[in-house]
N, C-alpha and C positions, 0 to 999 in steps of 0.2 A: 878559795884563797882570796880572790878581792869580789868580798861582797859587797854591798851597798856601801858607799865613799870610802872605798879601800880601805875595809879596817874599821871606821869612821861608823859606828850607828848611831841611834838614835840620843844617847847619853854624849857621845865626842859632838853630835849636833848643839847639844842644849851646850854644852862647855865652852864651844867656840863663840857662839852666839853671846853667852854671860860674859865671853874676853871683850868682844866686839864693844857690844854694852857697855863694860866699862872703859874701853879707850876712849869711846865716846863720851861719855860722861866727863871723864878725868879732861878729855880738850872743850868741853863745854863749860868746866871752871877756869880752866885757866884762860879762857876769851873772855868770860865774862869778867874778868879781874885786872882784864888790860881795857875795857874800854871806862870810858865815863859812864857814869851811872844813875844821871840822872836827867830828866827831860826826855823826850821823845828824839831831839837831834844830837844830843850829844852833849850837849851845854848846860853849867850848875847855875843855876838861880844865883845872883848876886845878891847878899843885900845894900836897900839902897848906903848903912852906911860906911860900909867896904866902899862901895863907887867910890864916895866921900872921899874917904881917907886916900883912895889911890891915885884921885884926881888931881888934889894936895901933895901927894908925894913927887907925882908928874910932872910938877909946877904949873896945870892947866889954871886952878884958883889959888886965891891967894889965900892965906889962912883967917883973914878977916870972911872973903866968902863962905871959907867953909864951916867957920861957926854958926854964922847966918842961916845955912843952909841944913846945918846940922838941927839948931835948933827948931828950923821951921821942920822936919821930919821929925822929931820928936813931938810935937805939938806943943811948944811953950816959947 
C-alpha cells in the first residue's frame, strides 16, 4: 500500500520535478523583467546627448552652452 513515495513512483517523480522546473523558470522571468538590463551593475549607458539635454532641463547650463556643446559631440 505505501510503496516507494507513497503512491508517488517514478512517473509522479518526473511530474513534480517538470512542476518544480517550471516555477522556476516562470520566477526567473519575472526577476529578470524587474531588474535593469543592462551593464554589469545595473546602470543603462546614457548617451552623451541625453546628458545634454538633461543638463539644460536641470538648469546646470545654459542653452547657449548646450549648443556649444552639442555641436562639439557631434563633430562640427
Amino acid at each position: 500500500m505505501f510503496g516507494p513515495g507513497f503512491g508517488m513512483g517514478a512517473s509522479g517523480f518526473w511530474v513534480l520535478l517538470l512542476i518544480v522546473g517550471l516555477a522556476v523558470l516562470v520566477w526567473g522571468l519575472v526577476e529578470a523583467r524587474r531588474r535593469p538590463s543592462a551593464g554589469n551593475d545595473g546602470w543603462e549607458r546614457q548617451r552623451p546627448e541625453d546628458i545634454l539635454r538633461e543638463r539644460l532641463a536641470r538648469g546646470e547650463i545654459s542653452e547657449e552652452d548646450y549648443r556649444q556643446r552639442l555641436r562639439v559631440l557631434r563633430g562640427g
